[in-house]
C-alpha positions as CSV (number, residue, x, y, z in Angstrom):
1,X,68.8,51.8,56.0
2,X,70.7,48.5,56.0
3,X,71.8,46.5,53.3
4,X,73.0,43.3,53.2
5,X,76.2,42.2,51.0
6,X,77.7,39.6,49.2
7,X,79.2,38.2,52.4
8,X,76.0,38.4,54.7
9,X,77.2,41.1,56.4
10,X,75.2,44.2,57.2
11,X,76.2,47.9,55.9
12,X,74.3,50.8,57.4
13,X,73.7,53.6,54.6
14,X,77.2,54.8,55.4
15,X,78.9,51.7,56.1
16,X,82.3,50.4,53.7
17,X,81.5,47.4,51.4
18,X,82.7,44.4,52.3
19,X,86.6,43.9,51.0
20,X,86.8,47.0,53.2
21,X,85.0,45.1,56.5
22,X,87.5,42.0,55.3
23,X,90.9,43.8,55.0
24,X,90.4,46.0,58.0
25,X,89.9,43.3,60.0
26,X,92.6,41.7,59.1
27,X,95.1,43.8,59.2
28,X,94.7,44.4,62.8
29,X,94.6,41.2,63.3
30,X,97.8,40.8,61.9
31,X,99.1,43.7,63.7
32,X,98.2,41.8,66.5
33,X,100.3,38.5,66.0
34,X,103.3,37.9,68.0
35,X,106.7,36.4,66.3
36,X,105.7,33.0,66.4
37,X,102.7,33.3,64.5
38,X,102.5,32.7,60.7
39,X,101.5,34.1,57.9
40,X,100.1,30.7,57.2
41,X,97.2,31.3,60.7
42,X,96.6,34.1,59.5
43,X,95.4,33.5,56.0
44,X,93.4,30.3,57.0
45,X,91.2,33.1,59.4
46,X,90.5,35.2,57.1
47,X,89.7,31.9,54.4
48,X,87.7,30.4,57.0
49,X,86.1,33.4,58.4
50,X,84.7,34.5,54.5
51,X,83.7,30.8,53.9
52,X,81.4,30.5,57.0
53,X,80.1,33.9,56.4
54,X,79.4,33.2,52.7
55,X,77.6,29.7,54.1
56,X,75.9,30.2,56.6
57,X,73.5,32.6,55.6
58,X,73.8,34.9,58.8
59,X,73.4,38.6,58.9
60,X,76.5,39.7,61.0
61,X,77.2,43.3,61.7
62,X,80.2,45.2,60.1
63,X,80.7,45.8,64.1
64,X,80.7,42.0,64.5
65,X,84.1,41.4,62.0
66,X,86.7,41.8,64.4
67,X,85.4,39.4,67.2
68,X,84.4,36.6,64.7
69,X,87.8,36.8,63.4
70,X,89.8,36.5,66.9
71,X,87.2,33.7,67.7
72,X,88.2,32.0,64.3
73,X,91.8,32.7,64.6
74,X,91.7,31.1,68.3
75,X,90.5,27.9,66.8
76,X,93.1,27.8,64.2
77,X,95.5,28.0,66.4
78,X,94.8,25.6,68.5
79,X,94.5,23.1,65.7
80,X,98.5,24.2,65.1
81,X,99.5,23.8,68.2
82,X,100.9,20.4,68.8
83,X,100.4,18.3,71.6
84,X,103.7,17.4,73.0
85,X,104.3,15.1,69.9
86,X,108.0,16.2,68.2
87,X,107.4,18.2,65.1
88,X,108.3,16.2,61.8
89,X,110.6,18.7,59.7
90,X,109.8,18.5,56.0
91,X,113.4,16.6,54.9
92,X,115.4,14.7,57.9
93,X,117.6,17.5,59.6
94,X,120.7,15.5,58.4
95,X,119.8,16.3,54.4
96,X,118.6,19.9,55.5
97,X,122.3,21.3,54.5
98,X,123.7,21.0,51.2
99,X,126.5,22.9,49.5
100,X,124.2,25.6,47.1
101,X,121.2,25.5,49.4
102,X,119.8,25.0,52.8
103,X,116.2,23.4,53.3
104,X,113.8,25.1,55.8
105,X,112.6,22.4,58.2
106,X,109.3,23.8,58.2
107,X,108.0,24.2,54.9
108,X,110.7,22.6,52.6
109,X,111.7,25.8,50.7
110,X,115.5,25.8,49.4
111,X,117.2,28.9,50.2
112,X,120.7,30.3,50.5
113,X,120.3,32.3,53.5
114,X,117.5,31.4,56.4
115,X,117.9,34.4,58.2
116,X,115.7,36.8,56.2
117,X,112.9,33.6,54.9
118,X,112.2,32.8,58.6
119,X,111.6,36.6,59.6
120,X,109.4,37.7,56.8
121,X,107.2,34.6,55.9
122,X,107.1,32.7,59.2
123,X,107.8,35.4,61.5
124,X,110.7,33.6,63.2
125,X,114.0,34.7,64.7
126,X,116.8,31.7,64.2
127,X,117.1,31.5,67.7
128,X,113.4,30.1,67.7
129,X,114.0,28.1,64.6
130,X,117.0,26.2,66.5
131,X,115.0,26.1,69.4
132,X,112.1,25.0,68.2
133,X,114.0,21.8,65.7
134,X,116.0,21.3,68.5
135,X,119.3,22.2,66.0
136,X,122.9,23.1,67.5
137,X,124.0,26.7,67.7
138,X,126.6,25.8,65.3
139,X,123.9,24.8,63.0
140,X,124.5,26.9,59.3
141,X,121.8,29.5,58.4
142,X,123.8,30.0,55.1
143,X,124.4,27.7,52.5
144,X,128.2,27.2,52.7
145,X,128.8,27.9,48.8
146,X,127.1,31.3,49.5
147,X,129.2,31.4,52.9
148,X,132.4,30.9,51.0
149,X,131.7,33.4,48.0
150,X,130.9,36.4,50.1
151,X,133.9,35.5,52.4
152,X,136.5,35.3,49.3
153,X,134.4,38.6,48.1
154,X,135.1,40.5,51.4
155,X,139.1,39.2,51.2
156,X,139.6,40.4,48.1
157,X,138.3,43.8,49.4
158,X,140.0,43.6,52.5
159,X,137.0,44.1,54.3
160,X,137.5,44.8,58.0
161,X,141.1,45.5,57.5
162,X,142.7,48.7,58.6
163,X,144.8,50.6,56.4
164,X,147.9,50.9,56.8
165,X,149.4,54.0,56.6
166,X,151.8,54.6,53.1
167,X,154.0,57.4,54.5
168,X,157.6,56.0,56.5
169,X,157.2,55.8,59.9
170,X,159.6,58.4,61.5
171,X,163.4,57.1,62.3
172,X,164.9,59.0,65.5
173,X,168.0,60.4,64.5
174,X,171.3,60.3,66.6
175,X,172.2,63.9,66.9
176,X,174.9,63.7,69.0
177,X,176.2,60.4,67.7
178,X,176.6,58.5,70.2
């Protein structure tokens, strides 16, 4: 027997309610996403995939999930894609770098470091970020206060340094004294 939830979507006797259908779904669709993909694409799918499902008063099969959701996602993405206009940053790339902080050209944030923001909330290596803003490879992904701490913090430890050793090298010794 089915039964239709919340959502529209049709649950055979068996079946998983519907946060299950929702989550499954999207987790492999995020498993799916490549690196240049954001965390952003993928939340609009799943917001636009429960708001036409709660609207349009369609029975859809708990089957169905998965291919409504790469359908949806495709038109999201092409909606982000840009079409050969330059992308604007969110501050001028001049003001992106100050002395306590760095600004992210794509959403604004201030951070110390870049590296770690870009790979775990846009999915983003810096080499993509500097390609992608057109930025210098010299361009800072640490604020240079931050910079300058941990290099004073890694002098004082003598960090990288070899020890040297504290016993006396060994003198030769004339024996015959000559």
């Amino acid at each position: 027997m089915n039964k239709k939830s919340d959502f529209g979507i049709k649950h055979d006797e068996y079946g998983s309610d519907e946060s299950d259908a929702v989550v499954e779904g999207t987790e492999e669709l995020a498993t799916t996403c490549n690196s240049l993909e954001s965390e952003l694409i993928i939340k609009s799918t799943v917001e636009v995939f429960s708001a036409f499902i709660r609207n349009s008063g369609q029975k859809i099969h708990i089957d169905q999930v998965k291919d409504y959701l790469y359908l949806i996602k495709g038109h999201i993405k092409s909606v982000f894609k840009t079409t050969g206009k330059p992308l604007k940053p969110a501050v001028p790339i001049e003001k992106s770098v100050h002395r306590d902080y760095i600004i992210c050209l794509n959403t604004g944030k201030k951070l110390r470091v870049l590296r770690r923001y870009l790979q775990n909330t846009l999915g983003m290596t810096i080499e993509e970020y500097k390609a992608m803003w057109n930025l210098p490879k010299d361009y800072p992904v640490v604020a240079p206060s931050y910079s300058e701490k941990r290099r004073r913090l890694a002098q004082q430890t003598k960090l990288g340094y070899t020890r040297k050793s504290k016993a006396e090298p060994h003198r030769r010794i004339n024996i015959l004294g000559q």
